[in-house]
C-alpha positions as CSV (number, residue, x, y, z in Angstrom):
1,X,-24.7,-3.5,-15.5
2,X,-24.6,-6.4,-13.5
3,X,-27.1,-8.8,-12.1
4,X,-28.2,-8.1,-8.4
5,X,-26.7,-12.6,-7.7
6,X,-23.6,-11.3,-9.9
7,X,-23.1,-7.9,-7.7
8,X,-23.5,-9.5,-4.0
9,X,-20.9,-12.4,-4.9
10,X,-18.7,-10.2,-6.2
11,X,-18.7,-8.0,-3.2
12,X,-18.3,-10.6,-1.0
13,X,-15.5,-12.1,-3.0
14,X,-13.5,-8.7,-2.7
15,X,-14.4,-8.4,1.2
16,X,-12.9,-11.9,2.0
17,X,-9.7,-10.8,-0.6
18,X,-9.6,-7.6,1.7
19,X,-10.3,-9.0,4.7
20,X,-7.2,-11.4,4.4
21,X,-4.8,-8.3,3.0
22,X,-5.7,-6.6,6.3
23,X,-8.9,-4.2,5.5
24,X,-11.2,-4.2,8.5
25,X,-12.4,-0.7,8.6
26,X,-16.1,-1.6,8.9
27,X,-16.7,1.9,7.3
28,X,-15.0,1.2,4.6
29,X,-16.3,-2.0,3.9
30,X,-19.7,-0.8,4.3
31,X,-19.2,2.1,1.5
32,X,-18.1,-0.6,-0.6
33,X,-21.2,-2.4,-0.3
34,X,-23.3,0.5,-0.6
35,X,-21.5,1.5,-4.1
36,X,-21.9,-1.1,-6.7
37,X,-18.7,-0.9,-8.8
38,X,-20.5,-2.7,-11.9
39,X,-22.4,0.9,-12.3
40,X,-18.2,2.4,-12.7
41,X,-17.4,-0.1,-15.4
42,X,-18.4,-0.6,-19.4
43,X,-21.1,-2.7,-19.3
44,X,-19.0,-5.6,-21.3
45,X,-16.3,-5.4,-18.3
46,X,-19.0,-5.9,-15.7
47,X,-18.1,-9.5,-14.9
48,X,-14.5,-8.2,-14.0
49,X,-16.1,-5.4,-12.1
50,X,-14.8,-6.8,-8.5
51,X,-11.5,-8.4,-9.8
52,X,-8.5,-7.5,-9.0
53,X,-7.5,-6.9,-12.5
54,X,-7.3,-3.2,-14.2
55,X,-10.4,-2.4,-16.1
56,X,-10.1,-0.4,-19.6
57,X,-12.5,2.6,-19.6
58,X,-13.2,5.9,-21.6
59,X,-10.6,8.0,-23.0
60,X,-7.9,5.2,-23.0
61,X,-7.9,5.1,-19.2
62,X,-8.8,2.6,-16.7
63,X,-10.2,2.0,-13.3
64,X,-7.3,0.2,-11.0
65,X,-8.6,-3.2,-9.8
66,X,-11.1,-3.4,-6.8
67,X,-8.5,-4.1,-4.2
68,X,-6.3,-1.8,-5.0
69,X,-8.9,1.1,-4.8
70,X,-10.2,0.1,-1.7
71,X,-6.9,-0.3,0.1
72,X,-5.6,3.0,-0.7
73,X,-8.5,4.3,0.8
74,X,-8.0,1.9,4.0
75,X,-3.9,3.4,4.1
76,X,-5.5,6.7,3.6
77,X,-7.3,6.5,6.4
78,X,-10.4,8.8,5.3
79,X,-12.7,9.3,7.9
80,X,-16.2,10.9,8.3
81,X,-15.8,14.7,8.7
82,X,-12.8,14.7,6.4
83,X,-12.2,16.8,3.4
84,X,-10.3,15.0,0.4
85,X,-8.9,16.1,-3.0
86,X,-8.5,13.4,-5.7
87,X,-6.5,14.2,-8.6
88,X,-7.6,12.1,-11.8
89,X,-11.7,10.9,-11.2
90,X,-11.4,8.4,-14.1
91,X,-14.6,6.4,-13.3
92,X,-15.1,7.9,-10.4
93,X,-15.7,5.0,-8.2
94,X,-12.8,5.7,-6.0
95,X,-14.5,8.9,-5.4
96,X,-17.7,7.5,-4.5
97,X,-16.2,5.5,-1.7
98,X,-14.3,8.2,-0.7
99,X,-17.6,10.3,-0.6
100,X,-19.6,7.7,1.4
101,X,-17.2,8.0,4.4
102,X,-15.8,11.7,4.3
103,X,-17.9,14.6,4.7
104,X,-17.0,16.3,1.0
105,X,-14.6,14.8,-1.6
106,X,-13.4,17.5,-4.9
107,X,-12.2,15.0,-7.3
108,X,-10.9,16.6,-10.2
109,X,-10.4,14.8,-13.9
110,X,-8.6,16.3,-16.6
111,X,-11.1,14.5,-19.7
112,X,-14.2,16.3,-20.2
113,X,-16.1,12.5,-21.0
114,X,-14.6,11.0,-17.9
115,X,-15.8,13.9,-15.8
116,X,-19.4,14.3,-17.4
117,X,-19.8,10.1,-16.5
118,X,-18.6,10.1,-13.5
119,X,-21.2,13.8,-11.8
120,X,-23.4,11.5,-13.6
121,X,-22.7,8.4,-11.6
122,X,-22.8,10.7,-8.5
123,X,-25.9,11.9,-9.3
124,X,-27.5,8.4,-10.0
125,X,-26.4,7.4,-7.0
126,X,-27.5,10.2,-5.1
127,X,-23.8,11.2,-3.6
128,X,-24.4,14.8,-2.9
129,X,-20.7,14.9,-0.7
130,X,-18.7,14.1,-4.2
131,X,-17.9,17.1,-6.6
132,X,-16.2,16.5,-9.5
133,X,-14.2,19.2,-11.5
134,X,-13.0,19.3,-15.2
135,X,-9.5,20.4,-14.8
136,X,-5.8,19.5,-14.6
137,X,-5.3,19.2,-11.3
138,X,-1.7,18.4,-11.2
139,X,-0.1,21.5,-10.2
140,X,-2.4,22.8,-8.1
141,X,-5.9,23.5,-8.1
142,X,-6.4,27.3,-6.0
143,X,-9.5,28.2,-4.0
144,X,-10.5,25.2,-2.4
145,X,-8.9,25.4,0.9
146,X,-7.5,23.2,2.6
147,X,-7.8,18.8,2.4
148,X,-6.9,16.3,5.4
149,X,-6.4,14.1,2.5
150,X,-5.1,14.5,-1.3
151,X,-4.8,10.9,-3.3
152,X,-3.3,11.4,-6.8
153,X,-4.0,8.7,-9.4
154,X,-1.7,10.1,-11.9
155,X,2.2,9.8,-11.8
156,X,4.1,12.8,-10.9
157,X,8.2,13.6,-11.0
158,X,7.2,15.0,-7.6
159,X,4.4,16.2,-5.4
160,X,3.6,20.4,-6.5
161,X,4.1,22.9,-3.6
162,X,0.9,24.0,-4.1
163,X,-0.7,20.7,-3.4
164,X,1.3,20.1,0.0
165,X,0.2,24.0,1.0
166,X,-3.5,23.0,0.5
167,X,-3.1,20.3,3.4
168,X,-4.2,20.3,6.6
169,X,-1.6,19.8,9.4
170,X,-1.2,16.0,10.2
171,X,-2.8,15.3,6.7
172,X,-1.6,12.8,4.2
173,X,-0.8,12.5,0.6
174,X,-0.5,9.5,-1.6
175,X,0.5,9.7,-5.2
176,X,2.9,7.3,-7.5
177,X,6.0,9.7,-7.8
178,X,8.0,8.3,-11.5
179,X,11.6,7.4,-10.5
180,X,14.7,9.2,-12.0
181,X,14.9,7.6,-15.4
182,X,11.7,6.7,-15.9
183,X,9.8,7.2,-19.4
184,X,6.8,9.6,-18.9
185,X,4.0,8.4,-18.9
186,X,1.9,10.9,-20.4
């Protein structure tokens, strides 16, 4: 983990990187700080924990780079009181953001190791709003109501039915869709 020094300049290298892409939401920016991201990453990576660079974790995943994590939460636009599905946990720092501004966040990871580290990480950090399921949570994931939000992390030909029924009206969804052509990527 990360030096204290090492976690508040990286921090406030990522909020003048967001700040000039446009991220304001003082919210946001204030579950950032209150998640260090150096606890999400190997401990070898943890220099590179607030880069902008793709960081290799368990399972041959990997945790997108700091600003891209936090400004799909900022387009999301997750609010407090909200209810938000993520499909594929991975570290689970997304999540964790994501569970300091919502009121509950099911985030639901298909590896068994990625899931166990990351209801760890929750419970280390005392985030009591963040569930996190070990499932494939693709094509649906049935008894969990309804979501003003649903982020996917993993590529999908296109969005399941399912997952668009378990919305809210006015809700979003954000997932990479793979174009026609496209090698799969699983």
């Amino acid at each position: 983990m990360a030096t204290k020094l090492q976690e508040r300049e990286g921090f406030a290298a990522l909020v003048m990187r967001l700040r000039a892409s446009g991220v304001t939401n003082l919210d946001l920016l204030s579950a950032v700080e209150a998640t260090p991201r150096s606890a999400f990453t190997p401990s070898h990576m943890s220099p590179y924990a607030y880069s902008g660079r793709s960081i290799p974790i368990e399972c041959g995943a990997f945790m997108e780079g700091a600003d891209l994590a936090i400004r799909l939460i900022d387009i999301l636009k997750v609010k407090p009181g909200q209810r938000v599905l993520e499909v594929g946990t991975g570290s689970g720092y997304t999540a964790a953001i994501m569970g300091r501004v919502a009121e509950r966040v099911l985030s639901v990871e298909r590896y068994r190791t990625l899931a166990d580290l990351a209801r760890k990480r929750m419970t280390d950090l005392s985030l009591k709003s963040v569930v996190v399921r070990q499932a494939d949570g693709r094509e649906g994931l049935s008894g969990e109501g309804t979501f003003d939000r649903i982020l996917y992390t993993v590529a999908l030909p296109e969005i399941p039915r399912a997952r668009v029924e378990q919305l809210v009206s006015n809700g979003v969804i954000m997932a990479p869709l793979l174009r026609e052509g496209a090698p799969p990527l699983m």
